[in-house]
PLY file of the C-alpha trace (Angstrom):
ply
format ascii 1.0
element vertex 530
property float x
property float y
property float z
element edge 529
property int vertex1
property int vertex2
end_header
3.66 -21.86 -83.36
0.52 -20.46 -82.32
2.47 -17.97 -79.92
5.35 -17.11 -82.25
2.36 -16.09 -84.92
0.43 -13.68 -82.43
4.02 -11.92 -81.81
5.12 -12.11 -84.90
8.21 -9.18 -85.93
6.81 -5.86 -87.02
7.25 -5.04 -90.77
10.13 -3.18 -92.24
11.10 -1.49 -95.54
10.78 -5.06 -97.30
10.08 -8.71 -96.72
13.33 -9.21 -94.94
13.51 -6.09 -92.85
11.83 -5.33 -89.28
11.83 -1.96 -87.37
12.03 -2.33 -83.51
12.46 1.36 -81.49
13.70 2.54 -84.83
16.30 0.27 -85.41
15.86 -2.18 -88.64
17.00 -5.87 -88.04
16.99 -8.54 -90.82
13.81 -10.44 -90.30
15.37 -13.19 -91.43
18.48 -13.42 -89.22
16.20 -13.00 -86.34
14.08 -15.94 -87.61
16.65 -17.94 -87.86
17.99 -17.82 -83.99
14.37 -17.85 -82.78
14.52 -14.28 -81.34
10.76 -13.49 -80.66
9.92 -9.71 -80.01
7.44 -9.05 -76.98
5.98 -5.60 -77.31
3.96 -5.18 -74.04
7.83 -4.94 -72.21
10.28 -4.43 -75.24
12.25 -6.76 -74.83
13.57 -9.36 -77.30
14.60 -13.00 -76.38
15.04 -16.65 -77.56
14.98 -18.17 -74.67
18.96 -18.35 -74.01
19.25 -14.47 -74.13
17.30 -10.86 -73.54
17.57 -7.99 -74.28
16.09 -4.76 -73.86
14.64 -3.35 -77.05
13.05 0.59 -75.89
13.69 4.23 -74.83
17.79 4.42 -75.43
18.61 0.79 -75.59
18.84 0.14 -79.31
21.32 -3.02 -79.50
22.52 -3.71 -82.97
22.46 -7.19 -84.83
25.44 -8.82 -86.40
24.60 -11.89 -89.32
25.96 -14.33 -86.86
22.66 -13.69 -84.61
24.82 -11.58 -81.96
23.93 -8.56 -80.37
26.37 -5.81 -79.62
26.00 -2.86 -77.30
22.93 -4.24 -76.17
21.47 -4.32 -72.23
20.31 -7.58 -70.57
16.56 -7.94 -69.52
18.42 -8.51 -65.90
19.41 -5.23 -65.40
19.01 -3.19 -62.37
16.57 -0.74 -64.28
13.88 0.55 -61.57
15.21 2.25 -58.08
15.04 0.28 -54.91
11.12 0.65 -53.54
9.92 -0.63 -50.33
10.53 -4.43 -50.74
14.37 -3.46 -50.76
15.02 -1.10 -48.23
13.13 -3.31 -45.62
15.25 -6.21 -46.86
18.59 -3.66 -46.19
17.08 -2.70 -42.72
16.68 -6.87 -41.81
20.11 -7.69 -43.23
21.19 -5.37 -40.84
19.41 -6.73 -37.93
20.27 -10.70 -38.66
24.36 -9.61 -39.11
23.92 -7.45 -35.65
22.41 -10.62 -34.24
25.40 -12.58 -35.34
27.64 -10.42 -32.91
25.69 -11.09 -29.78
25.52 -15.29 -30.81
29.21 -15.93 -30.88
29.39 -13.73 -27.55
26.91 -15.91 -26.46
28.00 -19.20 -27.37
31.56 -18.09 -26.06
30.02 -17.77 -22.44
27.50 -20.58 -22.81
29.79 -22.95 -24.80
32.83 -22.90 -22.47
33.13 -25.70 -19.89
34.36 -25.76 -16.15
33.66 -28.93 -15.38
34.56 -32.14 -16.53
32.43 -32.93 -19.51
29.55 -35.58 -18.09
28.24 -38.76 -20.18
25.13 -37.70 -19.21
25.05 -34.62 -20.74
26.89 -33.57 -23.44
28.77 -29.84 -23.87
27.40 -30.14 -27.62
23.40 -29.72 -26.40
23.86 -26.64 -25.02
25.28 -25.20 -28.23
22.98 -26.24 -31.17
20.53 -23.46 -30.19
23.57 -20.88 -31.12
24.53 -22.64 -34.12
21.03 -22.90 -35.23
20.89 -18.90 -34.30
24.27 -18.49 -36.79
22.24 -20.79 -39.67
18.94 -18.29 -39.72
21.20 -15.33 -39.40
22.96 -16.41 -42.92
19.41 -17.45 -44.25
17.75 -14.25 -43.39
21.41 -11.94 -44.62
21.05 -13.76 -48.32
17.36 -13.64 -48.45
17.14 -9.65 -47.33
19.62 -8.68 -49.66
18.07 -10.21 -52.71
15.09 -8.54 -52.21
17.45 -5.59 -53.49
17.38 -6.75 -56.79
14.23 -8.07 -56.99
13.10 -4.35 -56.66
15.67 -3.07 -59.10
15.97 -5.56 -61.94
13.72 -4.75 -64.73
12.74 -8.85 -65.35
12.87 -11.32 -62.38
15.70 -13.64 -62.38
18.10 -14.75 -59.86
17.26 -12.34 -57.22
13.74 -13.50 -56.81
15.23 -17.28 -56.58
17.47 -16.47 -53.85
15.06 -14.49 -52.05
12.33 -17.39 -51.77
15.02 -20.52 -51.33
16.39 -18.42 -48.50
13.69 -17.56 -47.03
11.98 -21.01 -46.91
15.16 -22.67 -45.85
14.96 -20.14 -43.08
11.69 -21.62 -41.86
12.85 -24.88 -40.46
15.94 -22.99 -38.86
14.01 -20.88 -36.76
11.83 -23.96 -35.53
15.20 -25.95 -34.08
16.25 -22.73 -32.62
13.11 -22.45 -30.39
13.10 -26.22 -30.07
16.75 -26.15 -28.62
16.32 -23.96 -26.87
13.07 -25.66 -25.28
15.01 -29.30 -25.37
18.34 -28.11 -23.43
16.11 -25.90 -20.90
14.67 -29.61 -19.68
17.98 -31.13 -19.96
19.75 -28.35 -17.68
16.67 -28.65 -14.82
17.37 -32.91 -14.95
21.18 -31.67 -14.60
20.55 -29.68 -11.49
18.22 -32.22 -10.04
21.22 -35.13 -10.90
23.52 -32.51 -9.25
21.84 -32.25 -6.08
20.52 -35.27 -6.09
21.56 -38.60 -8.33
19.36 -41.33 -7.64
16.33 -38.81 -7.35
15.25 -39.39 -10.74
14.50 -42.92 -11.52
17.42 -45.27 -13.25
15.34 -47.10 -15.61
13.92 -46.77 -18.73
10.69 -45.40 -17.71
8.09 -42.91 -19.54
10.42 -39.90 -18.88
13.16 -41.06 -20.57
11.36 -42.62 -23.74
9.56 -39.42 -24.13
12.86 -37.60 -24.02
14.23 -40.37 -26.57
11.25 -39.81 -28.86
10.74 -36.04 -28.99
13.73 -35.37 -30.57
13.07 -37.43 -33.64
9.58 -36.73 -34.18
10.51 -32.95 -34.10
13.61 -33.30 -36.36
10.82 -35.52 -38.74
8.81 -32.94 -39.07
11.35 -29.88 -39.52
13.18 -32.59 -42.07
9.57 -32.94 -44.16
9.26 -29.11 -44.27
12.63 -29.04 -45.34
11.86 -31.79 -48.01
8.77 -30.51 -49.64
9.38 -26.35 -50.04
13.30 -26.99 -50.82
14.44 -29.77 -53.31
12.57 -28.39 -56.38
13.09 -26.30 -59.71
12.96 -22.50 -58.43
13.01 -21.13 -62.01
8.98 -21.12 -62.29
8.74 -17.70 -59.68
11.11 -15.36 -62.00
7.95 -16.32 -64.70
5.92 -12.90 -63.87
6.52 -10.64 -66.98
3.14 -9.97 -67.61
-0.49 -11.19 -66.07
-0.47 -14.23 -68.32
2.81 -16.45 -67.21
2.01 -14.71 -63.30
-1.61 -16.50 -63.68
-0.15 -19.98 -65.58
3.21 -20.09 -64.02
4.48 -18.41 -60.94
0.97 -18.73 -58.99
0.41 -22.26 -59.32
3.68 -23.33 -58.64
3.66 -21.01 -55.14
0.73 -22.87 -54.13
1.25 -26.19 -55.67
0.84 -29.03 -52.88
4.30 -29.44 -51.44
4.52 -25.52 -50.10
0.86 -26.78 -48.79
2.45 -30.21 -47.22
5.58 -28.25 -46.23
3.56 -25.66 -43.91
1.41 -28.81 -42.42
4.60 -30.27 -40.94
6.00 -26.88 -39.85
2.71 -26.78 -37.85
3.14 -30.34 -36.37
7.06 -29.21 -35.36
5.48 -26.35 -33.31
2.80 -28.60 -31.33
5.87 -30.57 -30.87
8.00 -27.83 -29.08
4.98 -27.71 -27.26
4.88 -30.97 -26.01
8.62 -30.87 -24.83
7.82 -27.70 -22.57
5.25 -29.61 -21.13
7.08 -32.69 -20.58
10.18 -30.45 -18.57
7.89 -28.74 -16.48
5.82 -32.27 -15.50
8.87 -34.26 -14.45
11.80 -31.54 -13.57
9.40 -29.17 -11.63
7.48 -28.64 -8.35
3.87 -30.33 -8.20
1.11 -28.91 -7.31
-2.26 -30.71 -6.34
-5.48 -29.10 -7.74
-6.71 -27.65 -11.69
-6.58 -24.47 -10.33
-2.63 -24.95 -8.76
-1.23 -26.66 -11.59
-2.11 -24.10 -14.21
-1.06 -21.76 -12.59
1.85 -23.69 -11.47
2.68 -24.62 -14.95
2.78 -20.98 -16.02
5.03 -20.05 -13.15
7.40 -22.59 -14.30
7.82 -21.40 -17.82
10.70 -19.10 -18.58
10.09 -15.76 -19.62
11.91 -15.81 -23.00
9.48 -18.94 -23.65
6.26 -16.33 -23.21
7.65 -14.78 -26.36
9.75 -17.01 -28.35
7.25 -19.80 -28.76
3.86 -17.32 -29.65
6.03 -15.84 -31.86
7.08 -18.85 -33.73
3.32 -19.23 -34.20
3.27 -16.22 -36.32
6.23 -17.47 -38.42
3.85 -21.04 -38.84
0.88 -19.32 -39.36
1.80 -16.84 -42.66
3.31 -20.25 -44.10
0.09 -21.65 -43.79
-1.72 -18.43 -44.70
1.21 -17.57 -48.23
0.33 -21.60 -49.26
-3.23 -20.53 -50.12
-3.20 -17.28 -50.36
-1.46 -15.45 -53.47
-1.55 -12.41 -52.38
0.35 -12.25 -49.10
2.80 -14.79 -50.90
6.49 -13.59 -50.79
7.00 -14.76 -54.27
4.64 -12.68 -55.64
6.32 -9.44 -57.53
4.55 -6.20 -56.23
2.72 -7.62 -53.69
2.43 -5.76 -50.23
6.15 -6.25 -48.10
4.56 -5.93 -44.47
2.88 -9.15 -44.58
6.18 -11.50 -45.56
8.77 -8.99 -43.36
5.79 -8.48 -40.83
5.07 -12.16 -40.38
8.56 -13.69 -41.50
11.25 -11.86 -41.62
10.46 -10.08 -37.63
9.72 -12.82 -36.08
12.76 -14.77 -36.60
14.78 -11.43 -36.18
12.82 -10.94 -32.30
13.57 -14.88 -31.53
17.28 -14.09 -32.16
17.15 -10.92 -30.01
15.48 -12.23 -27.23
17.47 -15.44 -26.92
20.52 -13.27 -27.28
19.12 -11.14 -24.48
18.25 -14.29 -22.23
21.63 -15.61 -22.58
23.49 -12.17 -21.36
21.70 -12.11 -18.50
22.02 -16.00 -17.87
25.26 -17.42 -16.34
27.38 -20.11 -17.76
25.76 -23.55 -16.37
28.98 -24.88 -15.36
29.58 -21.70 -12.80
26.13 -21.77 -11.96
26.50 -25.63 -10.82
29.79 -24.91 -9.12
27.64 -21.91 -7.28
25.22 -23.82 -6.30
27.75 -26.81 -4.81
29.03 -24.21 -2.92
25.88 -23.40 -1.50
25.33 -26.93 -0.14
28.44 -27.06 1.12
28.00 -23.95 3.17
24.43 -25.10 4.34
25.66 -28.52 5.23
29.02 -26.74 7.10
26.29 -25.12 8.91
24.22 -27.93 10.09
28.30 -29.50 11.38
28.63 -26.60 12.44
31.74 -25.75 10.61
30.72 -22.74 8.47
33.40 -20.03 9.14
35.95 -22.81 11.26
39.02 -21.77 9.38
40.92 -24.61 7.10
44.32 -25.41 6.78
45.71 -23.94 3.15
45.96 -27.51 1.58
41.98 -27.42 2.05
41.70 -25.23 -1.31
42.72 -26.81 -4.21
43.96 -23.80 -5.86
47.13 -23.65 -3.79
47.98 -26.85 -6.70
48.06 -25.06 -9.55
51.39 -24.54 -10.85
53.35 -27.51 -8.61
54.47 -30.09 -9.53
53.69 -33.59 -7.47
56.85 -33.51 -5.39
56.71 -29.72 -4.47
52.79 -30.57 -3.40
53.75 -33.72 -0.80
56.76 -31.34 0.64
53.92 -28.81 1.21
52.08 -31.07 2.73
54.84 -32.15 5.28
55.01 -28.51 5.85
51.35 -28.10 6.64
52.20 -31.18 9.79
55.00 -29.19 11.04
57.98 -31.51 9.99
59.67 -28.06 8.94
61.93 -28.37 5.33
62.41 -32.31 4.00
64.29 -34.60 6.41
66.94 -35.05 3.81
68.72 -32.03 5.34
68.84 -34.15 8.17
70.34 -37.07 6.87
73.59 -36.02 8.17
72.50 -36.14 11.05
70.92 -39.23 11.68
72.70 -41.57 9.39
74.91 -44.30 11.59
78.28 -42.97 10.51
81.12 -41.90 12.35
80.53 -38.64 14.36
79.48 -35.96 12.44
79.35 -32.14 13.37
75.73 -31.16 13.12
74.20 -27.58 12.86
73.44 -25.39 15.14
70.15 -26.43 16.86
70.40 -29.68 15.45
69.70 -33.46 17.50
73.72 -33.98 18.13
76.43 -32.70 20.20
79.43 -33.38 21.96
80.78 -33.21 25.66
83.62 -32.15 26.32
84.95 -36.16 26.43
84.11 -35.68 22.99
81.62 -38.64 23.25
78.37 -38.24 20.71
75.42 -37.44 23.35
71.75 -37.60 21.89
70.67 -34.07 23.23
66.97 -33.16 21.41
67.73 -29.15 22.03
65.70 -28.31 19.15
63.07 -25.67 19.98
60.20 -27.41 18.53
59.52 -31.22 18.65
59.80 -33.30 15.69
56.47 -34.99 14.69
58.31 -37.90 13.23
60.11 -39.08 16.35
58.82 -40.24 19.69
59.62 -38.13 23.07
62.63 -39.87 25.12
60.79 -41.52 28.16
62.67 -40.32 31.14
61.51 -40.03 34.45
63.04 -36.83 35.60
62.97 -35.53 31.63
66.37 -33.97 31.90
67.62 -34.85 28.71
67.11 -31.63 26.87
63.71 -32.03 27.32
60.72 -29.38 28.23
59.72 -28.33 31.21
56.60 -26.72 30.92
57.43 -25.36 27.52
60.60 -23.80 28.49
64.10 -25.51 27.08
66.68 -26.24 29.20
70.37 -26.05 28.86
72.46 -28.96 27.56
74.50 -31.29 30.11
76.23 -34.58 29.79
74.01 -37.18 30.96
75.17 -39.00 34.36
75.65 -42.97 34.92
72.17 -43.43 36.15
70.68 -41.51 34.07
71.90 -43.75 30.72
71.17 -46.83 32.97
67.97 -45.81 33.19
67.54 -44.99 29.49
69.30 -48.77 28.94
66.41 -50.61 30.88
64.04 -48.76 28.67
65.53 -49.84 25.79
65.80 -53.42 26.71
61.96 -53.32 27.68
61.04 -52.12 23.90
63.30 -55.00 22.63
65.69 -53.04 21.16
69.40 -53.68 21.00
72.62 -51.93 21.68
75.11 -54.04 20.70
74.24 -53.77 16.93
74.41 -50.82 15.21
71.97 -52.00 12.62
69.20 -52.09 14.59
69.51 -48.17 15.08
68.83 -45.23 13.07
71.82 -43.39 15.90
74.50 -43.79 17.12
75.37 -46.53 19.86
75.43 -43.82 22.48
72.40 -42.20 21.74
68.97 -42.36 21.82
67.22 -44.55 19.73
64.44 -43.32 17.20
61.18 -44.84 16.71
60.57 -44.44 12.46
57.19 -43.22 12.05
57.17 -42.41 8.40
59.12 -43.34 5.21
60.19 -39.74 5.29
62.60 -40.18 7.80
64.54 -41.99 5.26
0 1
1 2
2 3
3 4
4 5
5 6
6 7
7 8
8 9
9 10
10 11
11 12
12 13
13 14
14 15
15 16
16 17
17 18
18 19
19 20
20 21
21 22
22 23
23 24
24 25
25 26
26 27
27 28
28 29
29 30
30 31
31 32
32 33
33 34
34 35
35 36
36 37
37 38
38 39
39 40
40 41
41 42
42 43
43 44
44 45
45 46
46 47
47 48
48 49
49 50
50 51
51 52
52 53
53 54
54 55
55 56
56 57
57 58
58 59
59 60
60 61
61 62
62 63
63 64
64 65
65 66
66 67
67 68
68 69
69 70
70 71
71 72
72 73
73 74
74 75
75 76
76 77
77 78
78 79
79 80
80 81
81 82
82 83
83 84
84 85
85 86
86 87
87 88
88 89
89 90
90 91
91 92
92 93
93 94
94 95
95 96
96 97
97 98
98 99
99 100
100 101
101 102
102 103
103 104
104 105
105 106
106 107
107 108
108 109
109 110
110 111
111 112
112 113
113 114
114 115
115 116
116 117
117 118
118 119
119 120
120 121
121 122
122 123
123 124
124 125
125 126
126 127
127 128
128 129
129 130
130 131
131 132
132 133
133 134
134 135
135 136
136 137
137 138
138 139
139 140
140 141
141 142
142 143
143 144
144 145
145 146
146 147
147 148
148 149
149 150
150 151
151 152
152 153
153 154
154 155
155 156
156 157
157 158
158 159
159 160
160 161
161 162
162 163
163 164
164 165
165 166
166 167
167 168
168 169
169 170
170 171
171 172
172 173
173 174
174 175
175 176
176 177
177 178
178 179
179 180
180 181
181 182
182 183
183 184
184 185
185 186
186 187
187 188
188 189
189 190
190 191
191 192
192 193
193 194
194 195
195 196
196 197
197 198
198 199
199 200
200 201
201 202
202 203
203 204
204 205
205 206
206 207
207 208
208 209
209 210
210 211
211 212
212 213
213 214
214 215
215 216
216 217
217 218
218 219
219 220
220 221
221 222
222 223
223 224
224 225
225 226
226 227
227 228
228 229
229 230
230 231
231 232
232 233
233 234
234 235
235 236
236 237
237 238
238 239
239 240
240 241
241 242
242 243
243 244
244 245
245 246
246 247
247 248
248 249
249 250
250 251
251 252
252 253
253 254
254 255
255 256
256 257
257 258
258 259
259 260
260 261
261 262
262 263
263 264
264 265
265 266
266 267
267 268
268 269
269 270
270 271
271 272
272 273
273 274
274 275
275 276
276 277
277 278
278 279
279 280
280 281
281 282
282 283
283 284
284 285
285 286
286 287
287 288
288 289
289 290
290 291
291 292
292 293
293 294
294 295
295 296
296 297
297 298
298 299
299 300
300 301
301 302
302 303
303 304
304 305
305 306
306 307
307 308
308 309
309 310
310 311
311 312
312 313
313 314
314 315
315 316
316 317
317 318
318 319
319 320
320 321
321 322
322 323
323 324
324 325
325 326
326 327
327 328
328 329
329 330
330 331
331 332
332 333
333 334
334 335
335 336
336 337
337 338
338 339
339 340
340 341
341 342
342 343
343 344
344 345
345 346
346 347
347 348
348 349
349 350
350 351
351 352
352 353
353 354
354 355
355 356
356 357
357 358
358 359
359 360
360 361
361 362
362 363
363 364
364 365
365 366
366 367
367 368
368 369
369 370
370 371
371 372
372 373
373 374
374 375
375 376
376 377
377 378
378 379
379 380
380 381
381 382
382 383
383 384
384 385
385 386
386 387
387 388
388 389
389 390
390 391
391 392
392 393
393 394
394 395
395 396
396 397
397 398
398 399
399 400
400 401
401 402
402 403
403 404
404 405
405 406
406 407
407 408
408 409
409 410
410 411
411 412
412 413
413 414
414 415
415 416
416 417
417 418
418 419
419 420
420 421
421 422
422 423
423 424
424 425
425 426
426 427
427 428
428 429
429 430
430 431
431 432
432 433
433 434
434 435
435 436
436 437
437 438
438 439
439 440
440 441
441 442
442 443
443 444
444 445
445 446
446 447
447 448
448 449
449 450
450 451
451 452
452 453
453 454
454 455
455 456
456 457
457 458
458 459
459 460
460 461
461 462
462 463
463 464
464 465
465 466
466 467
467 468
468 469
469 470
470 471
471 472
472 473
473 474
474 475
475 476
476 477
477 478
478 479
479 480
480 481
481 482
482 483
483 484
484 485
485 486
486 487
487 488
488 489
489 490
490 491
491 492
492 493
493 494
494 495
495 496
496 497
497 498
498 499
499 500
500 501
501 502
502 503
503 504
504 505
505 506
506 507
507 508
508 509
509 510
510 511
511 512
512 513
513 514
514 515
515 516
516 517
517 518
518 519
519 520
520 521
521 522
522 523
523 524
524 525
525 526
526 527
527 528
528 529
């Protein structure tokens, strides 16, 4: 009452009748809807709706307490200052980074190995999904500020400009922490590679600090999550004038959960920290000596790490500094833009840049572990001395692809020498009546038309064992040259008889032969002679 008395309307022609920017309005109407006139911004409002009451806005009032052609205190009255062509420049940036992540997580993301228990495909892509989450934050935040700048009273710009940007804070933390967390899980993997039972198998300090870290970090990124977002965001568009900026907006920008909120973001950072640590204590060379394991340490630390993590720090640090300081606040309306884009927007937008940068130049983990098998294979080839001994084509798996399991084994029978599949040569061998075989082929006939067993083929058959004759005159080779065909003389099968008879093999049953009874027998020495 007290307030609605110190702005009361101003007087009209009569007891009924106000004049606002030259327009009369029934005193009474206005009354009635609770429609309070402020004069230091001319606007007029009952809570529910504004409107702007100077210059050339002149709404008119109907009896039923509605305004018609009349301009909401939301409009975008002022031009676009500093605040929002910064925030156009950063929008920018953060979509531009959003290009180079799903290149990035394309190359980093795809797998050429079989996917290990040990270590998942999924750590090595959080840091680029993270880096797609503060791009979005940082795109809705930077374009609000737009509107903030241009709207002649604060409303839902400002709102999405702060809840944006203080989701973004948490975001940015798991992207450097990722990326900290799966650069230690990748130097275990190479050590596992090389070596498994290098690292030890039980659950020792290593692998409960790697248990641990997680959580505690996610706890802390989860508590700064919990204390600046889940609240009423309404209390920042409050800065019409000095008085609600003093009562309203300030306190409730430094009220004790932004305060809390920036504690834990601190305790996330040490945390990060602690992991980089950890990675280069257990998955890195040792070195004896204060002097040797500092520098050591530094040596080991990747060079996106020199800048990613220090610049986190400034991200921390202005959330520390905007909780108790008003001033450098980025909910504050007018306040100076290059300490909130300075110290939060750029930071985040250099983290995504470099770790975009970093993994261009990096390979895909999978080819570099293939790489590097190669490389021990070549080094131990060397030490058999086998580097550069050249391998028969089945050696390379690659010569696979596209065959099916019965076109791979008749390769491989190809690779021994046994020429196309024996079936061709079933004719041939089969104990059937006589048969005319193909040129070059195991069988032929005299002129007595009896079946001989004559092996004229050029080259031998791995499959079948030579015929043991003493003068090797049946077909045979004689120093690698073939010699003609002939039909074999009496003493020449008697000898081939008592061989026969010595192996236990008999001629009077034509089951216990692969040939016929007046050839040669053959000695199976594979399933594909069937």
């Amino acid at each position: 009452m007290n307030i609605r008395d110190a702005l009361s309307l101003p007087s009209g022609d009569n007891a009924t009748d106000t004049l606002i920017n030259t327009i009369h309005y029934n005193s009474t109407t206005l009354n009635y809807w609770n429609f309070t006139f402020y004069p230091g911004n001319g606007t007029i409002s009952n809570g529910s709706s504004c409107w702007l009451v100077f210059d050339a806005y002149k709404p008119l009032l109907l009896p039923n307490g509605t305004f018609i052609n009349a301009t909401t205190c939301y409009f975008p009255y002022y031009s676009v200052s500093s605040r929002g062509t910064l925030g156009i420049v950063f929008s920018s940036l953060f979509a531009f980074t959003i290009m180079l992540t799903i290149l990035n997580l394309g190359k980093h993301g795809k797998l050429y190995l079989p996917q290990e228990k040990r270590f998942h495909a999924i750590g090595r892509r959080w840091q680029w999904y993270w880096m797609f989450f503060v791009a979005g934050c940082g795109i809705i935040s930077c374009i609000s500020a737009i509107d903030v700048d241009r709207d002649y009273l604060q409303g839902t710009a400002i709102v999405l400009e702060n809840f944006f940007f203080y989701l973004m804070v948490p975001g940015i933390l798991a992207v450097v922490w990722e990326g900290v967390r799966h650069w230690g899980s990748w130097q275990e993997r190479q050590i596992y590679d090389r070596e498994p039972f290098s690292l030890p198998q039980k659950w020792d300090l290593r692998e409960q600090k790697e248990f641990y870290l997680p959580l505690v970090f996610y706890l802390f990124a989860w508590l700064n999550f919990f204390m600046n977002i889940p609240r009423t965001w309404t209390s920042i568009q409050s800065q019409s004038d000095n008085r609600m900026t003093n009562t309203i907006a300030k306190p409730w920008a430094q009220d004790v959960r932004f305060k809390g909120g920036a504690i834990f973001a601190c305790l996330a950072w040490l945390t990060i920290l602690v992991s980089l640590q950890h990675s280069i204590h257990f998955y890195k060379p040792r070195h004896r000596g204060i002097f040797n394991r500092t520098v050591g340490f530094f040596r080991s630390i990747p060079i996106q790490f020199y800048l990613t993590i220090p610049i986190l720090g400034l991200t921390v640090g202005y959330a520390v500094a905007s909780a108790w300081t008003w001033n450098i606040n980025i909910g504050r309306l007018g306040g100076d833009s290059a300490w909130y884009y300075g110290m939060g927007y750029a930071p985040a937008i250099a983290i995504l840049f470099i770790n975009s940068v970093a993994g261009i130049f990096y390979p895909n983990e999978d080819k570099a572990l293939i790489r590097q098998r190669v490389q021990r294979g070549h080094s131990i080839d060397e030490e058999l001395g086998l580097y550069g001994a050249r391998k028969p084509a089945w050696w390379k798996p690659v010569a696979d692809y596209g065959h099916t399991t019965e076109q791979r084994l008749k390769a491989l029978t190809t690779e021994v020498g046994g020429g196309r599949a024996t079936a061709n040569n079933i004719s041939e061998t089969i104990e059937l009546n006589p048969m005319p075989a193909r040129p070059g082929g195991f069988v032929a006939e005299d002129e007595g038309g009896n079946v001989l067993m004559a092996a004229i083929k050029r080259f031998r058959d791995p499959f079948k064992d030579e015929v043991a004759s003493p003068k090797k005159a049946i077909a045979g080779f004689n120093n690698g040259q073939e010699e003609e065909q002939r039909p074999l003389r009496p003493e020449e099968r008697f000898e081939i008889d008592e061989q026969e008879r010595r192996r236990g093999l008999s001629r009077n049953d034509s089951r216990d032969s692969t040939y016929s009874i007046g050839g040669t027998p053959q000695v199976v020495k594979s399933m594909l002679d069937f």
